[in-house]
LOLO-217380 format. One line per 8 residues: their letters; for each residue z, x, y of N, C-alpha, C. Coordinates in steps of 0.001 Angstrom, whole numbers, plus 500000, padded with zeros to 6 digits. Layout:
LOLO-217380
A	Z,X,Y,Z,X,Y,Z,X,Y; ...
END
This chain:
LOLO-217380
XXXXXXXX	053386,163361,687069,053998,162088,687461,054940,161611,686353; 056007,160928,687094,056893,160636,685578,056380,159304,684808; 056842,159936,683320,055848,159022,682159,054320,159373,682124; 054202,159633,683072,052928,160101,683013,051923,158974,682887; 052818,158556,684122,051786,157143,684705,050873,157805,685705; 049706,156527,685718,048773,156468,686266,048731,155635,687822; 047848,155608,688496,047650,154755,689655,047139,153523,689202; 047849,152409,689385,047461,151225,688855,047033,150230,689908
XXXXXXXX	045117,150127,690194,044520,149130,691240,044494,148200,690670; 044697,147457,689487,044230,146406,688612,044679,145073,689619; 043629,144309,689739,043474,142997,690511,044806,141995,689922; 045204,142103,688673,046092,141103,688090,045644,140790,686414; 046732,140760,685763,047984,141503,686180,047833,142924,686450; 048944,142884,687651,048896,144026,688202,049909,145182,688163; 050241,146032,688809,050966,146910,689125,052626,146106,689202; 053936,146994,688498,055008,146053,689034,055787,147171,689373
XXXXXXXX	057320,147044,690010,057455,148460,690692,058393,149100,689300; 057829,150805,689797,058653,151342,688451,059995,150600,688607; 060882,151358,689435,062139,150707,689668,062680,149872,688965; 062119,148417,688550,062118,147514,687474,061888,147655,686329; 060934,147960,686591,060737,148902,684528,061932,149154,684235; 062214,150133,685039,063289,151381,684248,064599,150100,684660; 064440,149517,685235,065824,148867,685150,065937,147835,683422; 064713,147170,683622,064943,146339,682711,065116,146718,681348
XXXXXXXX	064401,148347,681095,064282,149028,679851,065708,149236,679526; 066713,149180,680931,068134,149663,680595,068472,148548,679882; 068230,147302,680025,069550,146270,679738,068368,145665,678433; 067315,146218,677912,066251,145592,677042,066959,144822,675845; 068172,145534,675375,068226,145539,674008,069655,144682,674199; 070435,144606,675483,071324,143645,675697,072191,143652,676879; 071544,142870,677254,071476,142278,678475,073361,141704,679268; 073370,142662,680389,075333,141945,680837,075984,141825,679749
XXXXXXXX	075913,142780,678246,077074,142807,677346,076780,141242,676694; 076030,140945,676866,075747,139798,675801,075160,139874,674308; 074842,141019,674371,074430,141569,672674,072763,140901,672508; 072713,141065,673145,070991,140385,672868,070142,140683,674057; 068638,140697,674223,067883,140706,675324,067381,139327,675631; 067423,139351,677232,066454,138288,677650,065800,137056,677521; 064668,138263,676487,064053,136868,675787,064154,136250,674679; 065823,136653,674460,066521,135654,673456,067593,135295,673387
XXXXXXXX	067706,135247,674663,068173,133658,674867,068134,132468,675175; 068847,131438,674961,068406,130374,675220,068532,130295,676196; 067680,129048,676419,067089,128675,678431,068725,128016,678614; 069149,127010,677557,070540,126210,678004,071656,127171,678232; 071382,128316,678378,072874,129302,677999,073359,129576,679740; 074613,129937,679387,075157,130245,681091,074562,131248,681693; 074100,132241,680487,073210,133854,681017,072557,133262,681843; 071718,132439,680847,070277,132727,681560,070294,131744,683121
XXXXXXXX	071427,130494,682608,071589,129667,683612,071684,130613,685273; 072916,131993,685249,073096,132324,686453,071643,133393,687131; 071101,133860,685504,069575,134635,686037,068671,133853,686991; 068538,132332,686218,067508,131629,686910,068139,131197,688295; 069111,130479,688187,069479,129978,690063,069164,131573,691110; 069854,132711,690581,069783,133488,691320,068691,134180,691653; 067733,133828,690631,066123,133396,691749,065847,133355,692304; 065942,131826,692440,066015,130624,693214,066457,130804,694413
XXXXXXXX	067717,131509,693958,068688,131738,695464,067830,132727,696424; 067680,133751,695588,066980,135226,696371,065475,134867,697054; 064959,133909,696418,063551,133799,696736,063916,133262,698145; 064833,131843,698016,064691,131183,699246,065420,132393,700372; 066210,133232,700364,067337,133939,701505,065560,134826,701963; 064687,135567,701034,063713,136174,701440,062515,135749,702400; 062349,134546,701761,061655,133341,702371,061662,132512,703762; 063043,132510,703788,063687,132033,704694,063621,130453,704511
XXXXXXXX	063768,130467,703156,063783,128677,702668,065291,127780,703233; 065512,126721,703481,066374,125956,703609,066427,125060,702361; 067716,124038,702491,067895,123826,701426,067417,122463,701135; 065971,122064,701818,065074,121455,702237,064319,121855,701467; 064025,122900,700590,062784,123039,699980,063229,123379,698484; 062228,122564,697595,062574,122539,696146,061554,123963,695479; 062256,124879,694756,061933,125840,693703,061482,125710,692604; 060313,125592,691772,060102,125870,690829,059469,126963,689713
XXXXXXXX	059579,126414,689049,059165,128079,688045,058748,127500,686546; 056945,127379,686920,056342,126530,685706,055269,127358,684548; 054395,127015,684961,053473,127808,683445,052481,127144,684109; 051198,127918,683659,049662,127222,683425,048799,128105,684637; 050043,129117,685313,049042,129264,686488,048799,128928,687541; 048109,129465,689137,047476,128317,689991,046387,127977,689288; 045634,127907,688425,044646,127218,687610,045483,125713,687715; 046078,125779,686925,047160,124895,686475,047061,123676,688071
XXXXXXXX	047608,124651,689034,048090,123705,689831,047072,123420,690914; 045964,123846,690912,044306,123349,691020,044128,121561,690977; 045016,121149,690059,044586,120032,689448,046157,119038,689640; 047494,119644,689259,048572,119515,689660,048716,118643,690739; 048540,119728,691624,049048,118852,693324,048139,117589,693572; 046710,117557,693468,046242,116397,693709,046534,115189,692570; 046767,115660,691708,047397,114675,690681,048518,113954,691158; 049423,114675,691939,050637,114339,692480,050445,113209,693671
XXXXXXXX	049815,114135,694924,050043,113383,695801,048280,112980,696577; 047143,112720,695708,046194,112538,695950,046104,110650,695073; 045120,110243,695233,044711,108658,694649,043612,108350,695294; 043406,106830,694836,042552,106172,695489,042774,106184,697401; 041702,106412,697645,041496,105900,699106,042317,107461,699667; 042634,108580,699203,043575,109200,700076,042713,110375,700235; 042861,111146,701255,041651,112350,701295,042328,113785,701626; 042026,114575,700977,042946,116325,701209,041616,117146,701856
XXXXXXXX	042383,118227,703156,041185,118500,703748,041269,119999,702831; 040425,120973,702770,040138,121898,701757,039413,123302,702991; 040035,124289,702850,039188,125130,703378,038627,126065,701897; 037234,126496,701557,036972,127163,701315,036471,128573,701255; 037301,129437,700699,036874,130905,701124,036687,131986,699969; 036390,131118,699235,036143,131961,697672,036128,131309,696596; 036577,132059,695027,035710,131408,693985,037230,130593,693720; 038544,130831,694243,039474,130168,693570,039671,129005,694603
XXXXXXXX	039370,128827,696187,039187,127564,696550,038175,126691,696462; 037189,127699,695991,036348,126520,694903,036471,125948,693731; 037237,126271,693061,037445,125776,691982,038974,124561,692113; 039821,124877,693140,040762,123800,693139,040030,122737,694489; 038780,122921,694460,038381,121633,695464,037755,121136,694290; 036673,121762,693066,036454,120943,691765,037500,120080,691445; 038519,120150,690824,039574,119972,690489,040337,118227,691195; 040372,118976,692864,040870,118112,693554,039647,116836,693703
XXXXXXXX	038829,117067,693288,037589,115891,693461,038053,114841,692097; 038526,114995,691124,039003,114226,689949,040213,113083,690560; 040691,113278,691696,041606,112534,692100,041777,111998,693830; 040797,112103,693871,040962,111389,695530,039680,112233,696290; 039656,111902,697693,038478,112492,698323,039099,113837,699035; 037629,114948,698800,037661,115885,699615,036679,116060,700474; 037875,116626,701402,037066,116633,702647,036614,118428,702778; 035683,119222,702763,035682,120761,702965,035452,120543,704372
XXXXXXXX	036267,121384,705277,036886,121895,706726,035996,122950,706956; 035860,123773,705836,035064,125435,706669,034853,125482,704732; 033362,125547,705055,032523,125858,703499,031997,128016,703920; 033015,128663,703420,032527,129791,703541,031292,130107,702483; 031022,129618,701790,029412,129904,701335,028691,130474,702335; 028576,129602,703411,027821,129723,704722,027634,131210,705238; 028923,132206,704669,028821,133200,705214,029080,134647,704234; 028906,134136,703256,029081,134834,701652,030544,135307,701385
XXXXXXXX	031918,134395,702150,033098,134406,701852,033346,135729,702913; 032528,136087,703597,032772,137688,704236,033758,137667,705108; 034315,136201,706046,035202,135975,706940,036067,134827,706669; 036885,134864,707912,037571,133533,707633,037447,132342,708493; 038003,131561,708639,037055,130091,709820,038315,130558,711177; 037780,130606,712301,038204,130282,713454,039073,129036,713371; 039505,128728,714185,040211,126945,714120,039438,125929,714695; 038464,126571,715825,037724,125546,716176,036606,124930,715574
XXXXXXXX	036061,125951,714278,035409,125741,713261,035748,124858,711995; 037363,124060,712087,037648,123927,711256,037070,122037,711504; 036765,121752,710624,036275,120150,710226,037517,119168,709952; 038339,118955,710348,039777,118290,709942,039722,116665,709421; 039900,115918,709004,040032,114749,708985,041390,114071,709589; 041279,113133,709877,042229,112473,710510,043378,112321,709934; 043075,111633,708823,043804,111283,707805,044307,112230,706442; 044165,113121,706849,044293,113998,705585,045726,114003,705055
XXXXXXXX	045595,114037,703958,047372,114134,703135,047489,115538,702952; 046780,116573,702842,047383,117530,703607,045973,118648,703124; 046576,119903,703967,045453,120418,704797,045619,122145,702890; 044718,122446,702524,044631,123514,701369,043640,124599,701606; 044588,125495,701345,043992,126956,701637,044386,127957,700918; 043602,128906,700518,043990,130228,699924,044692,131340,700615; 045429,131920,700793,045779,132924,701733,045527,134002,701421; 044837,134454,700504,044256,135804,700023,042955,135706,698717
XXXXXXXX	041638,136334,699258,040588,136627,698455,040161,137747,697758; 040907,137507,696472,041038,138603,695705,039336,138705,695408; 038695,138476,695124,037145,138836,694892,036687,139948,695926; 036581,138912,697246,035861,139515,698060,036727,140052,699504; 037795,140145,699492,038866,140729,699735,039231,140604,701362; 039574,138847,701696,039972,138595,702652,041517,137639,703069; 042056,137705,704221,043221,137054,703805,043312,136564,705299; 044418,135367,705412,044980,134406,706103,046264,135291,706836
XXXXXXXX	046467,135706,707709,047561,136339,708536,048270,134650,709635; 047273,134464,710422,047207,133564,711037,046816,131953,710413; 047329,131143,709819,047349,129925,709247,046435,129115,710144; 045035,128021,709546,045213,127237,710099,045809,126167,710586; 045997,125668,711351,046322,124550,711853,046294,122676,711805; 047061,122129,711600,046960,120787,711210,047655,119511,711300; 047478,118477,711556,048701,117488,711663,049192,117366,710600; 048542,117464,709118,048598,117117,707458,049319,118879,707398
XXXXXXXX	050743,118685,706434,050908,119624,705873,050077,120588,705072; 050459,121823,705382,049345,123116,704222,050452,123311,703174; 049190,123290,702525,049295,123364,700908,048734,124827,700535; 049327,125891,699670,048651,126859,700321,048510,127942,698617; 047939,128644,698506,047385,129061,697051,048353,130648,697849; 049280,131150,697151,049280,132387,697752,049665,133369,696391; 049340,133299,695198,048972,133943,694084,048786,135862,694726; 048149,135902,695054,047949,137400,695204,048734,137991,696679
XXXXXXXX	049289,137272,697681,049656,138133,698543,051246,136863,699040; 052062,136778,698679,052853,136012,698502,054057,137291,698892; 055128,137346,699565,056077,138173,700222,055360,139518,700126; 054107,139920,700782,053726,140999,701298,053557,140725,702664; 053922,139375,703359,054518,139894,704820,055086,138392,705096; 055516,138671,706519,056302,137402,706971,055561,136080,707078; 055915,135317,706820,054905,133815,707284,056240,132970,707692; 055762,132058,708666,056477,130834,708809,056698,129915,708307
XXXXXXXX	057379,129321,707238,057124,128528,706120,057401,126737,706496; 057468,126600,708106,057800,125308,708332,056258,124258,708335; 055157,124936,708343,054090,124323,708304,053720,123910,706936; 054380,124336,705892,053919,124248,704716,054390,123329,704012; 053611,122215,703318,053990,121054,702752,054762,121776,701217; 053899,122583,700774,053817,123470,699394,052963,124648,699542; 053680,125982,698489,053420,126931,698173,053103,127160,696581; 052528,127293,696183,052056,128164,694944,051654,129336,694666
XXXXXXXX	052128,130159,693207,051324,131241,693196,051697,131643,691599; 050847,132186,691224,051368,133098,689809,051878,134183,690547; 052574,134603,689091,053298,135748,689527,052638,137484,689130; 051877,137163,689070,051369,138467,688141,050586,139653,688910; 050818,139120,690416,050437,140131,691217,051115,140899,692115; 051826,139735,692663,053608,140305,693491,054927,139824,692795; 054982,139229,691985,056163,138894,691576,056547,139337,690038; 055780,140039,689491,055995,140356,688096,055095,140167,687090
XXXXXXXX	055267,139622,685514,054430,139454,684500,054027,138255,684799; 052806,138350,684142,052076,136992,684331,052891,135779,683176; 052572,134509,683254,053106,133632,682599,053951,132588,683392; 054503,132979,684698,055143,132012,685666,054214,131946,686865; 054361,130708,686671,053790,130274,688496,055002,129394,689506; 054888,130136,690544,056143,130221,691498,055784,128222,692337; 056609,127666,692309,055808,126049,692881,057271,126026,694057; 056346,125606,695381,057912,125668,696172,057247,124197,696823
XXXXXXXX	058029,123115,696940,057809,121718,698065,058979,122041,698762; 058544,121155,699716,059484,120983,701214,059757,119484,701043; 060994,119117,701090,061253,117958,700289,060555,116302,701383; 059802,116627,702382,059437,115642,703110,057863,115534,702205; 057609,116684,702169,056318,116206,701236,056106,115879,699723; 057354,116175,699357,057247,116167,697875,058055,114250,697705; 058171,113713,698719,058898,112446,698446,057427,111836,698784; 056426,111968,699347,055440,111691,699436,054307,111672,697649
XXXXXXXX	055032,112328,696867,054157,112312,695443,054677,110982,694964; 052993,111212,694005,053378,110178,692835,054011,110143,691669; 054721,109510,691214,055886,109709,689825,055255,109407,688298; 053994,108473,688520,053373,108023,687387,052151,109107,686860; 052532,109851,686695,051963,111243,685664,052347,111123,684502; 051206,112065,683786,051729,112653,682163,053000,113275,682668; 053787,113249,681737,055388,113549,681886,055241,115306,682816; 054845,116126,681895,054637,117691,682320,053731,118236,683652
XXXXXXXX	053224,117202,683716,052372,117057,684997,053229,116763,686078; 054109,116171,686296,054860,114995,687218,055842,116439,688042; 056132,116228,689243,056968,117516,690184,058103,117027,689718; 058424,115338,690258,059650,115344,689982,060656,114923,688554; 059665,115500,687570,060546,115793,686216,061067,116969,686351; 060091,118072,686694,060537,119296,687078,061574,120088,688055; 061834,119048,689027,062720,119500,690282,063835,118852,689703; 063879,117279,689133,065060,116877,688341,065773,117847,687277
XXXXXXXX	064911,118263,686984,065239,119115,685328,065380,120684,685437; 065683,120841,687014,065815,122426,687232,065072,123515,686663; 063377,123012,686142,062229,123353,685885,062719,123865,684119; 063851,122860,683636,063797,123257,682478,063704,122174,681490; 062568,121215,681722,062692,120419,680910,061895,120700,679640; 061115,121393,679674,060660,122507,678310,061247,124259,678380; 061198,124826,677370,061184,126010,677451,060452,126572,678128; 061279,127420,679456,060421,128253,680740,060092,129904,679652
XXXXXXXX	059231,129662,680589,058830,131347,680853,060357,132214,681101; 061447,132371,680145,062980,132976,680583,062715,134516,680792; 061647,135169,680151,061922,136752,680293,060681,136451,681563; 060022,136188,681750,059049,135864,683188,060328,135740,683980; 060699,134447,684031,061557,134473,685241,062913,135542,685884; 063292,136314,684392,064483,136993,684660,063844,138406,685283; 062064,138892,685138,061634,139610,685585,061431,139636,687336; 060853,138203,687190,060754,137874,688573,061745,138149,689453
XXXXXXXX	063007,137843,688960,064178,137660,689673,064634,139067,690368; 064175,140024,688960,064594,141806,689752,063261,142206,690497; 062634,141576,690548,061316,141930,691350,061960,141342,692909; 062409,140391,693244,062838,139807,694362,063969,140727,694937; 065015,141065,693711,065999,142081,694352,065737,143652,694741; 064570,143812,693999,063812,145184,694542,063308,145337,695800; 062984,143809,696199,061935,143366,697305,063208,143409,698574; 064442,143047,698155,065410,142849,699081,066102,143807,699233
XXXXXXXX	066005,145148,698363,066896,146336,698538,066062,147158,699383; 064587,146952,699651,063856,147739,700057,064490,147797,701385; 064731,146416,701881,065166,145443,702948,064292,144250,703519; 063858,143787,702817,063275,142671,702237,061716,142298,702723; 061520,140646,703248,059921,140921,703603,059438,141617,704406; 060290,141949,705631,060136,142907,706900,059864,144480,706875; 060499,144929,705536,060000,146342,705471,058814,146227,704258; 058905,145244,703300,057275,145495,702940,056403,145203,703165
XXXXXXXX	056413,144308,704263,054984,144458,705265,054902,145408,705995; 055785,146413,707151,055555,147569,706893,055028,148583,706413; 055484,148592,704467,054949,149408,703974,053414,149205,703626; 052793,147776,703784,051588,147576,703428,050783,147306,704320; 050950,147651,705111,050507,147317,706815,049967,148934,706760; 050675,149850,706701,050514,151379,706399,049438,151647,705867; 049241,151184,704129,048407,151343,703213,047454,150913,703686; 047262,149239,704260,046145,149305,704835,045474,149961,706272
XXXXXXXX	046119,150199,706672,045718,151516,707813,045119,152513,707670; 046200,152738,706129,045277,154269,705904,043819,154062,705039; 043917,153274,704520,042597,153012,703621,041360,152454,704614; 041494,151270,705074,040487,151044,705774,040375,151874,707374; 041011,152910,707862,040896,153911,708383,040149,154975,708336; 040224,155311,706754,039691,156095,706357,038056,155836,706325; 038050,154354,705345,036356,153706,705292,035901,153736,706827; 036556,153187,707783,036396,153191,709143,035416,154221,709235
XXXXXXXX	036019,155538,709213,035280,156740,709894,034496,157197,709176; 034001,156960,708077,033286,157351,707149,031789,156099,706350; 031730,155687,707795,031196,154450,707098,029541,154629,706804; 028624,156024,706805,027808,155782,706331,028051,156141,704861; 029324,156451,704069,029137,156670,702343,030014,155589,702240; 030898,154983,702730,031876,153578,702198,031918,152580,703592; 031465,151732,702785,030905,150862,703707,031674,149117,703145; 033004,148997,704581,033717,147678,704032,033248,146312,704412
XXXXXXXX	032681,145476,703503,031804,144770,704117,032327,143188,704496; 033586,143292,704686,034335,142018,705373,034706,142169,706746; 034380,140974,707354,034666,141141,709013,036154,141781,709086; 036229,143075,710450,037507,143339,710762,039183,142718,710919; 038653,141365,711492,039664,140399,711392,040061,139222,710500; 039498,139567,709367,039497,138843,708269,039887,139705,706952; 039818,141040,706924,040476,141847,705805,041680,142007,705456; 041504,141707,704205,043165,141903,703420,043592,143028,703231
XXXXXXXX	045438,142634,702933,045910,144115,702854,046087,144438,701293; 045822,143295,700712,046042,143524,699194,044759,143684,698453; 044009,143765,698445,042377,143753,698052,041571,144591,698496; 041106,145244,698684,040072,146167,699847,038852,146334,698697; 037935,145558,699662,036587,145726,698740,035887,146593,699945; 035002,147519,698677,034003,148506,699563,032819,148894,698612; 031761,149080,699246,030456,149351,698755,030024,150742,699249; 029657,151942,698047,028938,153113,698504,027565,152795,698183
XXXXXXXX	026901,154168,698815,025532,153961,699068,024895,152978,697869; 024795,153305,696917,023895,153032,695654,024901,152660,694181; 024464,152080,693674,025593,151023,692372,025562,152662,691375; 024676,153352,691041,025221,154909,690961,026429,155225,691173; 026314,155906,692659,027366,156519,693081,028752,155085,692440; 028560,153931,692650,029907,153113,692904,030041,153441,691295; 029228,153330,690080,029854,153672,688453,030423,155420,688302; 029823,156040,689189,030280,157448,689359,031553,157822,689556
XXXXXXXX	031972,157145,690724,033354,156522,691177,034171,155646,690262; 034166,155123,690075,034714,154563,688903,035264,155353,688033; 034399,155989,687419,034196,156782,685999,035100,158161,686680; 034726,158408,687672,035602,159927,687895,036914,159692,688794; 037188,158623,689253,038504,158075,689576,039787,157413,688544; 038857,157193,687155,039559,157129,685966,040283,157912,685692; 039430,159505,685665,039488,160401,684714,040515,161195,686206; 040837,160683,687379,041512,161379,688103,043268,160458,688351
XXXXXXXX	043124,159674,687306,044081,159013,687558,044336,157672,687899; 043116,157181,688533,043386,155783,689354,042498,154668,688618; 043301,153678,688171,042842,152572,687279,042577,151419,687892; 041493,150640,687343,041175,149452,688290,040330,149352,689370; 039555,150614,689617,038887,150782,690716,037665,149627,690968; 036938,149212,689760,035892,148651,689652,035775,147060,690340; 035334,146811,691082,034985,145497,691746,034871,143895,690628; 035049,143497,691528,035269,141964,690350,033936,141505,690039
XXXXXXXX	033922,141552,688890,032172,141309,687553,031308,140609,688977; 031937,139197,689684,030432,138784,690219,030216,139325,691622; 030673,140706,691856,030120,140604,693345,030046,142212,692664; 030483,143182,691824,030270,144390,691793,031053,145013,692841; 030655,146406,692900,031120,147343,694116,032656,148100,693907; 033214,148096,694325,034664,149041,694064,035768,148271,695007; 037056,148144,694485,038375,147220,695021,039503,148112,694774; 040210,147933,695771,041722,148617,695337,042334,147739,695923
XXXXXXXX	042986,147668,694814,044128,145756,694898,045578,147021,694916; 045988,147085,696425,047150,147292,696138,048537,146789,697058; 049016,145809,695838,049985,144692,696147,051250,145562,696383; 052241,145085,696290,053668,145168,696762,054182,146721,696213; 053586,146569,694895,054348,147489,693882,053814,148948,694197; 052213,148817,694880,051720,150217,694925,052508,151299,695961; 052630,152219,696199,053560,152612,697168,052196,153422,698038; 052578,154156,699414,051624,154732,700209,051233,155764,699892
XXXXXXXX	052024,156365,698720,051930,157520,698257,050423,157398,697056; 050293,156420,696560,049033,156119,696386,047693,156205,696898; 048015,155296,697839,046601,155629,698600,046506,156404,699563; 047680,157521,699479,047301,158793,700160,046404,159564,698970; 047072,159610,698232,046501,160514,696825,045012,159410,696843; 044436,158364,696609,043246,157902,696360,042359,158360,697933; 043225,158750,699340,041953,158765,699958,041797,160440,699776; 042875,161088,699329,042196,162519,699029,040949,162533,697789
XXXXXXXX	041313,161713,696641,039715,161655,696101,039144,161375,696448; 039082,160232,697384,037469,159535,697980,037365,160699,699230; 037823,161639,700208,037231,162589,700628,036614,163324,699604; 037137,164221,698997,036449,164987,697896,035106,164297,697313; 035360,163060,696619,033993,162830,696230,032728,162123,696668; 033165,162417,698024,032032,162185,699614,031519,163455,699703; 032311,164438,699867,031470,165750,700299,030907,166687,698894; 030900,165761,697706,030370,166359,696692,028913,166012,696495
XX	029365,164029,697039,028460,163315,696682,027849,162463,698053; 027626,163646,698782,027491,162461,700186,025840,163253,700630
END
């Protein structure tokens, strides 16, 4: 393989496409004849000025954003913005409805409890995160200022295709599966996500409002906290993340040369076909233990017979090339997180090991 790379499953940061590498390694040392790289220059400079809009620009043409919806490009994470959005547009007396479906919409309903009431819609505890809520299952409040959800469970490896439903705008965590396929973005009050799983190096988190909901926030924040310092200040009112974002930016044009969100859902629509296809027919040694209509295409968690065999696997899927195999510390078992960047040619090559080390070890 060239470089003599490896298969990279790593949950995040993750995999980014060669393509970019090798592009960025070209211009590393100086960047459009400017005699310098990237990440030195200044954020005020015209470079970096036309890197960042053209972002901005590419994200929304991919997106299918209008010019209705504000871009940002901040720091801290969705950790970060856990606490963020209800800071913004949460208070006294106001209530956000919350679906929970894992350990990261549990932790931004912690979060969101510091600033107004939550309401939980669908408490997947109930079902050990294994599915996702129906709509008629969903608990809504009347009044909700708007409706929050994860769209992908990197733990336990389930995802949102179909959005719920709501009178209150969704607010929506999409960190791990974010332009790995089409969505309709008119339901969405706000989008968030780090970037470190589909969009590049970690250190930026992608913040998008739709400007009907973002006139709905509050202005009286700590300064760095506040959206609209940030949307005023063309997200540069401190020093950004500039080599994050200028990464991001060829990650979007990679995403658009492919021919944009339409052929890489395609290509990951595939991957997951072939992978959970494979577990499909083979399900007394790999066994996928999330409901059929609730599995992600970026995550695939699976359990073999005995926690043995799953360190066996591990250990001899290392030594065959493929990194990251190992399941996330609190649930155990084996994951292959493969986001945007992995190609099919991957998990063709990973289901020829997992045949092989079924009929060695079956």
């Amino acid at each position: 393989m060239k470089y003599d790379r490896i298969w990279n499953f790593n949950a995040g940061p993750a995999a980014v496409p060669l393509d970019v590498l090798e592009k960025v390694n070209e211009t590393w040392f100086n960047y459009g004849g400017a005699g310098m790289a990237v990440m030195e220059m200044s954020h005020r400079s015209k470079e970096f000025d036309e890197i960042h809009n053209n972002a901005i620009a590419l994200l929304k043409k991919l997106m299918g954003l209008g010019d209705d919806y504000h871009v940002l490009f901040l720091q801290g994470g969705a950790s970060l913005q856990f606490a963020m959005c209800p800071m913004n547009f949460l208070g006294e007396g106001k209530t956000a409805d919350f679906i929970n479906t894992g350990a990261w919409s549990t932790k931004a309903i912690k979060e969101a409890k510091l600033f107004g009431n939550v309401n939980v819609a669908f408490d997947g505890n109930e079902v050990d995160f294994m599915r996702l809520p129906k709509q008629d299952e969903l608990k809504l409040s009347d009044d909700a200022v708007y409706l929050h959800c994860t769209s992908n469970n990197t733990i336990k490896g389930t995802q949102f295709f179909d959005f719920p439903k709501s009178d209150a705008p969704l607010v929506c965590d999409m960190s791990s599966d974010i332009l790995s396929h089409r969505i309709d973005p008119k339901p969405f009050g706000m989008i968030y996500a780090g970037a470190q799983k589909n969009l590049g190096p970690s250190g930026v988190t992608l913040v998008i409002l739709h400007d009907d909901f973002y006139q709905k926030a509050n202005h009286d924040n700590t300064t760095m906290l506040t959206y609209k310092i940030h949307i005023e200040k063309n997200s540069l009112y401190n020093t950004p993340n500039s080599f994050g974002i200028y990464f991001l930016g060829e990650v979007l044009q990679w995403i658009d040369g492919l021919g944009g969100v339409e052929a890489v859902e395609k290509i990951n629509k595939a991957k997951a076909d072939l992978l959970y296809g494979f577990i499909d027919d083979n399900i007394d040694f790999y066994r996928g233990p999330v409901a059929k209509d609730s599995r992600s295409w970026m995550n695939v968690c699976m359990r073999l017979p005995n926690e043995d065999l799953e360190a066996l696997f591990i250990k001899e899927g290392r030594e065959a090339g493929f990194n990251g195999l190992k399941g996330h510390r609190s649930v155990g078992g084996i994951r292959v997180s493969m986001y945007n960047a992995i190609p099919l040619k991957a998990i063709e090559d990973l289901v020829v090991f997992m045949k092989a080390f079924m009929a060695k070890n079956g």
